[in-house]
C-alpha positions as CSV (number, residue, x, y, z in Angstrom):
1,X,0.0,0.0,0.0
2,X,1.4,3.5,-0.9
3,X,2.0,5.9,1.4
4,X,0.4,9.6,1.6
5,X,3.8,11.2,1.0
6,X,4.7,8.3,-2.0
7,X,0.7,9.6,-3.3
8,X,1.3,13.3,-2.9
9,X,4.4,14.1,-2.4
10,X,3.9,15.5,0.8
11,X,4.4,14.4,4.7
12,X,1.5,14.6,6.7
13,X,2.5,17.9,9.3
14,X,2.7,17.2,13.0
15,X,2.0,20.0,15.3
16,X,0.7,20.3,18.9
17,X,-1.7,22.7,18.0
18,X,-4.9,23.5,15.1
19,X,-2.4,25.6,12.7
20,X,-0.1,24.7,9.7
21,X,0.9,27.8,9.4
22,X,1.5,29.5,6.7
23,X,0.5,26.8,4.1
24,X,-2.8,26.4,5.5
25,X,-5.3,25.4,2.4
26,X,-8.1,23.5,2.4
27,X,-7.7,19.5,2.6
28,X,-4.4,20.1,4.0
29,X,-3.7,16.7,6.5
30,X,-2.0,17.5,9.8
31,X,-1.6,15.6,12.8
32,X,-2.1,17.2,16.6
33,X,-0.2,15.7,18.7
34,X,-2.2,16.9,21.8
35,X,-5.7,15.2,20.8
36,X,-3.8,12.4,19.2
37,X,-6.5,13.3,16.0
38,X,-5.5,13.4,12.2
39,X,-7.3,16.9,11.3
40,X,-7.8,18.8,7.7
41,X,-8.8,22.4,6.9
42,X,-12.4,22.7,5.7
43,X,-14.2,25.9,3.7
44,X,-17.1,26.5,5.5
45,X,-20.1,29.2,4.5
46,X,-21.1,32.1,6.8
47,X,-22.6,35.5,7.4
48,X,-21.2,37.9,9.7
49,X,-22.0,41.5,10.2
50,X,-20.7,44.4,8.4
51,X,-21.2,48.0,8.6
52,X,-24.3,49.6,8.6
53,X,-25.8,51.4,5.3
54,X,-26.3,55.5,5.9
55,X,-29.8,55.1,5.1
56,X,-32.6,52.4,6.1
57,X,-34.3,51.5,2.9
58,X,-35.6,48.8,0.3
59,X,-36.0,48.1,-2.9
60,X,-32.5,49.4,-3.9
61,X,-29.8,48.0,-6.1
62,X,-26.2,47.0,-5.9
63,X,-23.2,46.1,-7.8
64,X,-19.4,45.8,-7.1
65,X,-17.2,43.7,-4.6
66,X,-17.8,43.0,-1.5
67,X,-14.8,45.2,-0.1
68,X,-15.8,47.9,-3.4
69,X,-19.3,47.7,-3.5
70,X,-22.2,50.3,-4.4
71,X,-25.7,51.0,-4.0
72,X,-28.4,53.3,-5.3
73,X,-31.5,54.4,-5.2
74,X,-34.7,52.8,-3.1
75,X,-37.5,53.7,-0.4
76,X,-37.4,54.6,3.4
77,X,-41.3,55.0,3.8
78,X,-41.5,58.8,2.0
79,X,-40.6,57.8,-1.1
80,X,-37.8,57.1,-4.3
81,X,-34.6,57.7,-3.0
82,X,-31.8,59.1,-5.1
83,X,-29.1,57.8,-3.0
84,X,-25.6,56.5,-3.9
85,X,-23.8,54.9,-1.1
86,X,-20.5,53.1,-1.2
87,X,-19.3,49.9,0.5
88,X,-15.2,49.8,1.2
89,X,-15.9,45.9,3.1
90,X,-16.3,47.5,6.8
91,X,-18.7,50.9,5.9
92,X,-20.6,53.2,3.8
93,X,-19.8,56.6,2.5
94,X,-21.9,59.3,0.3
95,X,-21.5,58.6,-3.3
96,X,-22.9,60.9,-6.3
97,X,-26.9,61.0,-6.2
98,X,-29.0,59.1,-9.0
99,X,-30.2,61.5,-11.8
100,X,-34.1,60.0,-11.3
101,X,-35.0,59.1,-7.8
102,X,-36.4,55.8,-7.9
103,X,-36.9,52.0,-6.2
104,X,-37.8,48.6,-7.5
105,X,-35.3,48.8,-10.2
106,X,-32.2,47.0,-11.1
107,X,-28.3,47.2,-12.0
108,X,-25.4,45.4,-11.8
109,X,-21.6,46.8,-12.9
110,X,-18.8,48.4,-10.6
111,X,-18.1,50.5,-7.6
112,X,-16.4,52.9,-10.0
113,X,-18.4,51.5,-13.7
114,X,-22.2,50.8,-12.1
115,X,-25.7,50.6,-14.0
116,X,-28.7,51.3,-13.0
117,X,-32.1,51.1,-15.1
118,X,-35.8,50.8,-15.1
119,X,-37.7,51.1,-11.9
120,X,-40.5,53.5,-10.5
121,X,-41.9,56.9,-8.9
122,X,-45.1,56.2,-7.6
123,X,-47.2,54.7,-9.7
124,X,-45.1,54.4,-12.9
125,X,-42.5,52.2,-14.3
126,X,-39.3,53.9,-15.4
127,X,-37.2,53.3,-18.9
128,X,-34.5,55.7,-17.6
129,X,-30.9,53.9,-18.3
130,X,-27.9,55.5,-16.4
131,X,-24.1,54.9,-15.7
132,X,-21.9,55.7,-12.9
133,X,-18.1,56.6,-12.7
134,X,-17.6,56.3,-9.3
135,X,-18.8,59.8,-8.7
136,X,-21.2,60.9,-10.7
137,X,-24.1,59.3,-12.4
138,X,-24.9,60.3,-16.2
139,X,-28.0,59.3,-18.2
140,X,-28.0,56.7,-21.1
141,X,-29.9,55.6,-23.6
142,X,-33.3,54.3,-22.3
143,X,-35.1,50.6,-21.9
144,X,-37.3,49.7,-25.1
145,X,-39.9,48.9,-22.3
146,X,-40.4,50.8,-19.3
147,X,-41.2,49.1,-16.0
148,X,-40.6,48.4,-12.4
149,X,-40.1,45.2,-10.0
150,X,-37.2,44.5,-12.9
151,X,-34.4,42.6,-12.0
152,X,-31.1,42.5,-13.6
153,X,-26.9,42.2,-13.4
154,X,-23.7,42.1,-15.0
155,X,-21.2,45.0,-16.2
156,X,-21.5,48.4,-17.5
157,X,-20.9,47.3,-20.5
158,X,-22.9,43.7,-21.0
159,X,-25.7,43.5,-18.8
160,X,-29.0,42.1,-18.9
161,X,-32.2,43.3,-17.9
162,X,-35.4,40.8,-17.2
163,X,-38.8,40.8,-16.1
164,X,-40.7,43.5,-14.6
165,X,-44.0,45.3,-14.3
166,X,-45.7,47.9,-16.8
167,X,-49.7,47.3,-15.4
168,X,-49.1,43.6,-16.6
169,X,-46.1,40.8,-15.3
170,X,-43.9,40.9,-18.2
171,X,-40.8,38.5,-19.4
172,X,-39.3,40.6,-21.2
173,X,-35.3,40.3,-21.8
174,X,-33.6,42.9,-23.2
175,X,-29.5,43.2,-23.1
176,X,-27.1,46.3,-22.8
177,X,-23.8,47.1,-25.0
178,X,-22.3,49.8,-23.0
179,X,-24.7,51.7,-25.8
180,X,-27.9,50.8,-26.3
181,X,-30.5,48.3,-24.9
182,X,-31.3,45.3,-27.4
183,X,-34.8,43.4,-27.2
184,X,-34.1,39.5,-27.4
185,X,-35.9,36.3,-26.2
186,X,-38.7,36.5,-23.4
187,X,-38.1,34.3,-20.1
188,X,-41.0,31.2,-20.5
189,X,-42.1,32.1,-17.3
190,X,-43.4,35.7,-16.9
191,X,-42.7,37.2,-13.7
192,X,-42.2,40.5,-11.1
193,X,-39.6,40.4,-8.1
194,X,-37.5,37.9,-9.6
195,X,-33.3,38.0,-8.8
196,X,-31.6,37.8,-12.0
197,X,-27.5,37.0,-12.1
198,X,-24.6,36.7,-14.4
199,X,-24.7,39.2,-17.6
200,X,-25.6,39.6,-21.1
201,X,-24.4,36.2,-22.6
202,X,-24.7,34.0,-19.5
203,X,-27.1,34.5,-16.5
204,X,-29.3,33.0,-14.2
205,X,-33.0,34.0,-13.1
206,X,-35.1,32.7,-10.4
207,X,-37.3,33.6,-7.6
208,X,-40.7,36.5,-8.5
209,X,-44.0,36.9,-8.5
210,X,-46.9,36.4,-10.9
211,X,-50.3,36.9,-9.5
212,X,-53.0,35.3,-9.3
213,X,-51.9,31.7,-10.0
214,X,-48.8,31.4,-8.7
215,X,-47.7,34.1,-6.3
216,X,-44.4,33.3,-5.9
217,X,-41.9,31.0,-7.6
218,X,-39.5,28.9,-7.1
219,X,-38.2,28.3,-10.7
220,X,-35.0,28.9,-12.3
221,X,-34.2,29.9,-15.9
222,X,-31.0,30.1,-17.4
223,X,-30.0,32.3,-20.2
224,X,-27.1,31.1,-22.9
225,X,-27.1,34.5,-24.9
226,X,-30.1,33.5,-27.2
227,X,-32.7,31.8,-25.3
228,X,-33.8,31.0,-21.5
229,X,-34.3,26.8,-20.7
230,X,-35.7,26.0,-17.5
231,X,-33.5,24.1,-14.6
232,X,-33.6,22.9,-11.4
233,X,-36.1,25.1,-9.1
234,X,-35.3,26.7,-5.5
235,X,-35.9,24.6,-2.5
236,X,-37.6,27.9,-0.8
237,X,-40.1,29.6,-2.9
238,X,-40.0,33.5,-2.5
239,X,-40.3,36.9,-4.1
240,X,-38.1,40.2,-3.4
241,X,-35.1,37.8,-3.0
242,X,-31.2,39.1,-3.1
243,X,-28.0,37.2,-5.6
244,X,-25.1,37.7,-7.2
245,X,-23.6,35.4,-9.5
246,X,-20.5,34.2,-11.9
247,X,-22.5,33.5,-15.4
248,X,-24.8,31.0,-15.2
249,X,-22.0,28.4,-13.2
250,X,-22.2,29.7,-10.0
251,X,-25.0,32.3,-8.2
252,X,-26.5,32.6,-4.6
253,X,-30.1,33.4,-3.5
254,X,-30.3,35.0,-0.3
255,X,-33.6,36.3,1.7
256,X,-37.0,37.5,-0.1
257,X,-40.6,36.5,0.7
258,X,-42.9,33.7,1.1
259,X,-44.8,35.9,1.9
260,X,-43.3,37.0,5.1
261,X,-39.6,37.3,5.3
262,X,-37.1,34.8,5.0
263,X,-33.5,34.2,5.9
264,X,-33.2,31.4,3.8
265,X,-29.9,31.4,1.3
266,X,-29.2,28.9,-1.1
267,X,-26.3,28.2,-3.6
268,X,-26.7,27.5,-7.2
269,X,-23.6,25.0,-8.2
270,X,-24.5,25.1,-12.2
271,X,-27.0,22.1,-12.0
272,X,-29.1,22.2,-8.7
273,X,-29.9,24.7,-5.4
274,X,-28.4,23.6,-2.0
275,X,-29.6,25.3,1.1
276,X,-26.3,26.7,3.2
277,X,-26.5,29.3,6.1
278,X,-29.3,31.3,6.5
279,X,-28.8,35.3,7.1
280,X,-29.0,36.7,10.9
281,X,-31.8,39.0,9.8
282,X,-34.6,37.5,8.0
283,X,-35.8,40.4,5.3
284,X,-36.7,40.9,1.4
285,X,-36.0,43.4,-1.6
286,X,-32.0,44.0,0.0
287,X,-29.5,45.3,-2.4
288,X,-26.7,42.8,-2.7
289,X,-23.2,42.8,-4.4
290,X,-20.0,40.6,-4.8
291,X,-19.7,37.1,-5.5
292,X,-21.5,33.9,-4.5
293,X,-18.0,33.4,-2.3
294,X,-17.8,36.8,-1.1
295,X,-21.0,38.5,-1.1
296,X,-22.6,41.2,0.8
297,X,-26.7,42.1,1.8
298,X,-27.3,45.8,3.0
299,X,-31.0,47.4,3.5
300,X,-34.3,45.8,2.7
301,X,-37.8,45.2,5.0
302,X,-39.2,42.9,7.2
303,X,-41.5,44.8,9.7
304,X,-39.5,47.8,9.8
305,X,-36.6,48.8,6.9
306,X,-33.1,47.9,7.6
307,X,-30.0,49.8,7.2
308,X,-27.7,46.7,8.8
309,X,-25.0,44.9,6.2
310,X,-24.2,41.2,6.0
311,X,-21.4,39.4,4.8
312,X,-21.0,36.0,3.2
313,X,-18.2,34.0,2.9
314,X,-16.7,30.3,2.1
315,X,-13.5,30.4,3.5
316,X,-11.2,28.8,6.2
317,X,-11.5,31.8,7.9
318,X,-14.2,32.9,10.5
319,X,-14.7,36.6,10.4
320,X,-15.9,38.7,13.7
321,X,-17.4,41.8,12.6
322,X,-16.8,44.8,15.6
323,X,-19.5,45.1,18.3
324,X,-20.0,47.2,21.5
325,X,-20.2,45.3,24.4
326,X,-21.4,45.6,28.1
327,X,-18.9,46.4,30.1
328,X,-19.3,46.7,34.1
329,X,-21.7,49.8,35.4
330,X,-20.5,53.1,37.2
331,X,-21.0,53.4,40.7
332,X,-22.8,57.0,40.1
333,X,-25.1,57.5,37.1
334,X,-24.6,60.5,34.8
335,X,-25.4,61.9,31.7
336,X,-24.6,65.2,29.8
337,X,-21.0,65.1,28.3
338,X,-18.5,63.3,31.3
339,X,-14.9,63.3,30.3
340,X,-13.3,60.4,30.3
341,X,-8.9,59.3,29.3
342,X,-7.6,56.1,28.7
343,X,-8.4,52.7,26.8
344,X,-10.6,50.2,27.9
345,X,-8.1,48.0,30.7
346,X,-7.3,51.5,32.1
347,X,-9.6,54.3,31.7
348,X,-11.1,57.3,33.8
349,X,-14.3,59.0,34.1
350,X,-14.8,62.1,35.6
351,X,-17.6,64.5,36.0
352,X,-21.1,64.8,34.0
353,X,-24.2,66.2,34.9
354,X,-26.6,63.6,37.6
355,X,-30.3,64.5,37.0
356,X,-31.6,62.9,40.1
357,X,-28.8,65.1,42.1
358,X,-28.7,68.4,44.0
359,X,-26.5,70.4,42.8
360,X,-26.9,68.0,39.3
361,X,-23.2,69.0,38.0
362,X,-21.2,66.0,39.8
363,X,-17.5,66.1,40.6
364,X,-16.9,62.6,41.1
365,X,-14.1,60.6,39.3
366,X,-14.1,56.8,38.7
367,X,-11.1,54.4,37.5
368,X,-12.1,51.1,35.1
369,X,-10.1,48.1,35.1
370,X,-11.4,46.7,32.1
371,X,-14.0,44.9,34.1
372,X,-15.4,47.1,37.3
373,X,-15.0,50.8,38.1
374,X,-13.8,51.9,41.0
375,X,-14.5,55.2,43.0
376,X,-11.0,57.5,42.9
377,X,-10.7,60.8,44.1
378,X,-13.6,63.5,42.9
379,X,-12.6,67.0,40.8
380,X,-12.1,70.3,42.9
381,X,-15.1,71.4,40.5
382,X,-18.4,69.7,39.6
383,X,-18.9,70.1,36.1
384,X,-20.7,68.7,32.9
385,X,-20.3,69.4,28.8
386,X,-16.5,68.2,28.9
387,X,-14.2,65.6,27.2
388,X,-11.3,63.9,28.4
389,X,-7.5,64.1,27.4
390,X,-4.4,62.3,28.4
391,X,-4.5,58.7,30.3
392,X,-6.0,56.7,33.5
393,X,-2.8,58.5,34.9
394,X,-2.2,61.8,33.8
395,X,-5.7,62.8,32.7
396,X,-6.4,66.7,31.8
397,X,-9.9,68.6,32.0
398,X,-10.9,72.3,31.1
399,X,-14.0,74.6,31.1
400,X,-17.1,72.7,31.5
401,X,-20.8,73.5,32.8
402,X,-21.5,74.4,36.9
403,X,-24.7,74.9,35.4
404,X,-22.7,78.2,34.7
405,X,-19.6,78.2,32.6
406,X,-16.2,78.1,34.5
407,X,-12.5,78.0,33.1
408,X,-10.9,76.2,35.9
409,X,-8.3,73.1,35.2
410,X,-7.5,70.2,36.5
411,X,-4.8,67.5,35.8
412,X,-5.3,63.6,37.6
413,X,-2.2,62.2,38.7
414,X,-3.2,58.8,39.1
415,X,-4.2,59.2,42.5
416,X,-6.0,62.4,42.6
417,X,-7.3,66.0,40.8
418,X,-5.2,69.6,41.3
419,X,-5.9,72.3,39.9
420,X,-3.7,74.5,37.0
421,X,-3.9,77.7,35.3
422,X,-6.8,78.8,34.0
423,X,-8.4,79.2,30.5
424,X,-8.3,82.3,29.1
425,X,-12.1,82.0,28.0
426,X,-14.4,80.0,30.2
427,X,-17.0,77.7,28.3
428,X,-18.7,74.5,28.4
429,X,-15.5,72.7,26.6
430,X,-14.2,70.0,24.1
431,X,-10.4,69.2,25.9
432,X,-8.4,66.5,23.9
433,X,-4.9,65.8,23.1
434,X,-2.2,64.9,26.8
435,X,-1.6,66.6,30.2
436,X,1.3,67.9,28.2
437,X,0.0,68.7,24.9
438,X,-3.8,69.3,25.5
439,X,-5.9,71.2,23.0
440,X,-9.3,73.2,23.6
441,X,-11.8,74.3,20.7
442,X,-15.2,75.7,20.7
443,X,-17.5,76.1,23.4
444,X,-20.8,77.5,24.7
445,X,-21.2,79.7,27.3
446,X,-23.2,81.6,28.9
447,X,-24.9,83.4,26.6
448,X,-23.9,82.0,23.1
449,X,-20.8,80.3,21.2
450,X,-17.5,80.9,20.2
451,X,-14.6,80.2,17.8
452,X,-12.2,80.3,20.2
453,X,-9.2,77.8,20.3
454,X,-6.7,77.2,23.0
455,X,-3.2,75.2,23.5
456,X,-1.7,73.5,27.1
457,X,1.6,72.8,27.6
458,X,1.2,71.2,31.0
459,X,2.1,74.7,32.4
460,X,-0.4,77.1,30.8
461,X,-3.3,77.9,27.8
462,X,-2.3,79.9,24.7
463,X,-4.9,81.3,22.4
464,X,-4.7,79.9,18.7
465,X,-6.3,80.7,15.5
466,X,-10.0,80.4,15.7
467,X,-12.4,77.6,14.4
468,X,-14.0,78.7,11.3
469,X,-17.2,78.2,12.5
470,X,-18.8,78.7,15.8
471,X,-20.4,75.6,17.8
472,X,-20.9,74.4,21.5
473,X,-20.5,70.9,22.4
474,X,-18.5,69.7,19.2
475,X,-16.8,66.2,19.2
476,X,-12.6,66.3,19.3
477,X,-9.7,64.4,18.8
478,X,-5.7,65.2,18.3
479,X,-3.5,67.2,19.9
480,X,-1.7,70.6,19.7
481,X,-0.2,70.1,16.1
482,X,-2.7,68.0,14.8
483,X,-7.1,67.9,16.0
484,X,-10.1,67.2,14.1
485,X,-13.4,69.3,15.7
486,X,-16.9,67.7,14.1
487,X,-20.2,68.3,14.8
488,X,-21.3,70.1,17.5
489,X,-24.3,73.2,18.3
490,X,-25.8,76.1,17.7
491,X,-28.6,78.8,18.6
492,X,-31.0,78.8,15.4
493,X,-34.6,79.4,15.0
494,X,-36.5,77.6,17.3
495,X,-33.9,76.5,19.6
496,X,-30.5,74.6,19.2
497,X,-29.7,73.5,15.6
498,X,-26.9,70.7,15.0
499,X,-23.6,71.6,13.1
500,X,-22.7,69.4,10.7
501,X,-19.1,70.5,9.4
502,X,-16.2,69.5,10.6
503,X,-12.8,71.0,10.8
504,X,-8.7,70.2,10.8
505,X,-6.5,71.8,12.9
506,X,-2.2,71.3,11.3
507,X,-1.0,73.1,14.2
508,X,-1.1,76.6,12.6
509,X,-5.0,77.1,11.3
510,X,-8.1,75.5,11.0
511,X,-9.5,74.1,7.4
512,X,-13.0,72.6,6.5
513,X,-12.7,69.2,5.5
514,X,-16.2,66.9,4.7
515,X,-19.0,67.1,7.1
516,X,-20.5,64.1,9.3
517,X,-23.2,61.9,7.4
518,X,-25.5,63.0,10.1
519,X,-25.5,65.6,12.7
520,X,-24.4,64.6,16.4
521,X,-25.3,66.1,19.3
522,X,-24.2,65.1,23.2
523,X,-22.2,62.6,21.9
524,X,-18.2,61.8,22.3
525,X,-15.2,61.1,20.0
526,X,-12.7,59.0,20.4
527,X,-9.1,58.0,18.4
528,X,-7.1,60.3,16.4
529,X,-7.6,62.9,13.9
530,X,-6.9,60.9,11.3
531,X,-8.7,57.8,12.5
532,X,-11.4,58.9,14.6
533,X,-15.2,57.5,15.9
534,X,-17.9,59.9,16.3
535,X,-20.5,58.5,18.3
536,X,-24.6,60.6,18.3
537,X,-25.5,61.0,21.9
538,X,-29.7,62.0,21.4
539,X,-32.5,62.3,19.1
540,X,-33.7,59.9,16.5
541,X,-29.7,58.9,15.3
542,X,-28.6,58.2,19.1
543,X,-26.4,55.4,19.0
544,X,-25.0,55.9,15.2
545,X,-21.4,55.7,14.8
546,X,-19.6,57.5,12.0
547,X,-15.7,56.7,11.2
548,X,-13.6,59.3,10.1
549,X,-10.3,57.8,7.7
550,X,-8.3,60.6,7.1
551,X,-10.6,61.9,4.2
552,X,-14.3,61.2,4.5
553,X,-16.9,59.9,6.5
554,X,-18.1,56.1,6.9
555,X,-20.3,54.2,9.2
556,X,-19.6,52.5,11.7
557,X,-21.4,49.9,14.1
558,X,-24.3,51.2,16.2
559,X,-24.9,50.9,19.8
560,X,-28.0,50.6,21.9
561,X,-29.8,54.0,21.4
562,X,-29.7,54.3,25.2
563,X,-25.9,54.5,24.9
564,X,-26.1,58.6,24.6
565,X,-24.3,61.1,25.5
566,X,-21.3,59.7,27.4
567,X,-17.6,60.2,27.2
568,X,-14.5,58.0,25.4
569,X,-11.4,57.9,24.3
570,X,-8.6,55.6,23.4
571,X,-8.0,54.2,19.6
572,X,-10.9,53.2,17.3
573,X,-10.4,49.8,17.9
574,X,-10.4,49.6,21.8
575,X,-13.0,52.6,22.9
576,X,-14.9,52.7,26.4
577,X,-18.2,54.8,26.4
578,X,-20.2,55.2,29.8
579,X,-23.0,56.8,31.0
580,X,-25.9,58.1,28.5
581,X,-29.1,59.3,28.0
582,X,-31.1,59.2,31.2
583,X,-29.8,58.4,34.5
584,X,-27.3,55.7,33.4
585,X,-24.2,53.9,34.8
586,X,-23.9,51.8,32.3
587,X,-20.6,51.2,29.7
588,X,-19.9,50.3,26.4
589,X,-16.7,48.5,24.8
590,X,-16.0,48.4,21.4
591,X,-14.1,45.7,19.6
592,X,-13.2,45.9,16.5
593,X,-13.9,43.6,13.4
594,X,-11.4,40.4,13.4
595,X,-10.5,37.0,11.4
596,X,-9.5,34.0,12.5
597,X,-8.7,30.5,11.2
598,X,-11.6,28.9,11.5
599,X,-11.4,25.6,13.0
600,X,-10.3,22.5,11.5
601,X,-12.5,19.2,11.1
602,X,-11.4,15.6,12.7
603,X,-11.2,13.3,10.2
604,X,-13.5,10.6,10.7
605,X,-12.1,7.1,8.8
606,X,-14.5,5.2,10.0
């Protein structure tokens, strides 16, 4: 009998532990000497969460990668959306707006060479045709037949378009050039809502909706350039479903309705549907990109519309997308802005405003371990609307709310709070930055807002070039040579408005740079100025995180909505948030997203 290695050409590895390093493919043999088991690598299919979409919507399309992806247009409840949003594999940034707001329609291409065509405004089915360059959308030429509930896919320049609704279900098939839109060969079986995949010479379509007699199918058709033939049907009848596809060889099915929503995904292997893992959120009518390998699901509706991204993958790797977690409560409650230094093993939290309280300003300071806080010594003054600079250690704090304004400082030396020279300009402040190179920018007092900048040097505060524009309670991160101030208040008609431009600071002035996705107010940031988290602290958008990379705004991963107004600081990747909206003593830690080799199977020779 021949040996493996005589076979193969290879020995059989023998480790002590689940890795073989870095050759690690899939049916690779190794031998763990610790469980005395012969194990292999195997590709497994998963979803895992990604970032969240900008916008909570259905009906949408998608095309592109799932690290480059892209989708457009759609409905939140008031109507056709115009929206372009972009996918870089972790969150979404603003891309350039359709030319016709619409939903229900279809498209297929590239982050940077998309399509989109056919569709509806209320009531109507569009024709409209346009492309997208990665920034801008430009209109083509137009379907021969206008309608909505279309599906479609493939490149810019060779896609297909299928199916629909004018008034009546239609099968119509019509294929793009990078020109013009060609009629060709009807589908058998008419239908609405169906998921079409592949492009203009070789796709797949299955799933829809034909009412009365059969309101929703299961059936597949495949297309070889000339004509449709019917194959193998779903295992899960549905409508609204979500694919992506390589020709007709390879394509996925994910979610839809049956009616009701489903979280059932299946995988099309050329010749017949097999049922893998199912989505986390059951919904229909998502916008989905990539591959049947590496594919992603963003938006749709269930009960409610969905802004929440998944991702699938075969792999050997297990993917764990970022998440807050609970971490262990304060001993005193707070709300209102507390300032807070440090990471998440070592971190401080000082001040913040205590409705149920008399005076409600609080003074007192806490120190977290990474698992339990523990009461330190409390500030010389009580005070509220302030961030956090510096370390567990050597903490620094400025201005803040008494419910007055005050400019007093403070450093923490580990032990306890003394105070320093004063600011020049007292105000409910934004401190970030060390004890030794701490930076202060816009602030309310009492009345109004200012502009007004400051520098520490661990001895005393310098004036600096003012912000450009005015705000209380902005979000910032950096130091004396380099900050980033977002968001933040003002006084406008009515009451307080939010601010929703943000600002660089190089050391010597202050230039606008692109605004937040959507306004914060009472929240914190944490990180760097070139890697920072902006986290919304009330309203409706409590709880949304937005990432800042250096040039533009993404999303990030939510937290409970009851997660407000709180402080943190540290990197993007390790950040501690406590207190919030309410009375709260409760903390947040955020992890972020990770991959690991996932584990290996036994093999079983029995």
């Amino acid at each position: 009998m021949s040996t493996y290695q005589e076979l193969k050409g290879l020995k059989i590895k023998y480790l002590s532990a689940d890795t073989s390093g870095d050759r690690t493919k899939e049916g690779e043999l190794f031998y763990n000497s610790s469980s005395g088991n012969l194990k292999a690598f195997v590709a497994a299919s998963a979803w895992h969460s990604g970032g969240n979409n900008i916008t909570s919507h259905y009906a949408g399309a998608g095309g592109g990668t799932q690290t480059a992806g892209v989708i457009f247009g759609g409905n939140d409840g008031s109507g056709p959306l115009n929206n372009t949003t972009e996918y870089n594999g972790a969150a979404f940034s603003v891309g350039g707006n359709l030319t016709n707001a619409r939903y229900t329609l279809a498209g297929g291409g590239a982050q940077t060479a998309a399509l989109a065509f056919g569709g509806e405004p209320p009531n109507s089915g569009l024709n409209y045709s346009e492309e997208y360059n990665g920034s801008s959308w430009t209109e083509g030429n137009n379907l021969n037949n206008a309608r909505r509930a279309i599906s479609g896919d493939g490149p810019q320049t060779s896609a297909i378009a299928v199916g629909g609704f004018d008034g009546s279900v239609r099968g119509y098939t019509e294929l793009y050039d990078g020109t013009s839109w060609t009629e060709v060969a009807d589908l058998n079986t008419v239908r609405r809502n169906s998921t079409t995949t592949g492009n203009s010479t070789a796709s797949l379509n299955f799933a829809g909706y034909n009412p009365p007699g059969s309101p929703k199918l299961g059936n597949t058709e495949e297309w070889n350039g000339s004509s449709w033939t019917e194959v193998a049907d779903l295992n899960t009848s549905r409508y609204g479903a979500s694919g992506n596809g390589v020709g007709s060889s390879l394509a996925h099915c994910f979610g839809g309705n049956v009616p009701g929503s489903t979280a059932n995904t299946e995988l099309w292997n050329g010749s017949s549907w097999t049922e893998t893992a199912n989505l986390s959120t059951a919904r229909g009518d998502m916008s989905g990109f990539g591959s049947p390998t590496a594919g992603a699901a963003s938006t749709g509706y269930s009960t409610t519309y969905h802004s929440n991204t998944e991702e699938f993958t075969i792999s050997l790797s297990a993917t764990t997308a970022a998440t807050w977690a609970s971490g262990g409560n304060m001993n005193t409650s707070r709300q209102e802005n507390c300032g807070m230094s440090g990471t998440i093993p070592a971190a401080l939290c000082f001040g913040g405003y205590n409705p149920a309280s008399s005076p409600k300003a609080t003074a007192n300071s806490e120190e977290y371990n990474g698992t339990s806080w523990t009461e330190g010594n409390n500030l010389g003054t009580a005070r509220w609307d302030i961030s956090g600079a510096g370390s567990q250690t050597a903490a620094l704090v400025a201005g803040g709310g008494t419910p007055g304004s005050t400019a007093n400082c403070e450093e923490y030396n580990g032990s306890s709070w003394s105070e320093q020279n004063n600011l020049n300009t007292p105000g409910r402040a934004r401190t970030s930055g060390t004890q030794t190179a701490g930076m202060v920018s816009g602030r309310k007092d009492v009345p109004g807002i200012t502009v007004n900048c400051e520098t520490y040097d661990g001895t005393s505060w310098t004036e600096i070039a003012n912000l450009n524009t005015a705000r209380g309670a902005p979000q910032q991160v950096g130091n004396d040579s380099n900050a980033l101030n977002a968001s933040g208040t003002q006084d406008g008609v009515g009451g307080v408005v939010n601010v929703s431009n943000v600002e660089e600071w190089n050391g010597t002035a202050w230039t606008e740079v692109a605004d937040v996705l959507d306004d914060s107010r009472s929240g914190q940031g944490a990180g760097d100025y070139n890697d920072m988290m902006l986290l919304n602290g009330s309203g409706a958008t409590a709880g949304i995180t937005q990432m800042w990379n250096g040039t533009s705004w993404i999303t990030g991963t939510s937290t409970p909505v009851n997660a407000g107004s709180g402080g943190s600081n540290g990197p993007s990747s390790a950040v501690i948030h406590a207190g919030g909206n309410g009375d709260n003593d409760g903390t947040l830690e955020f992890e972020a997203e990770s991959t690991a080799l996932r584990a290996v199977k036994t093999v079983d020779f029995d």
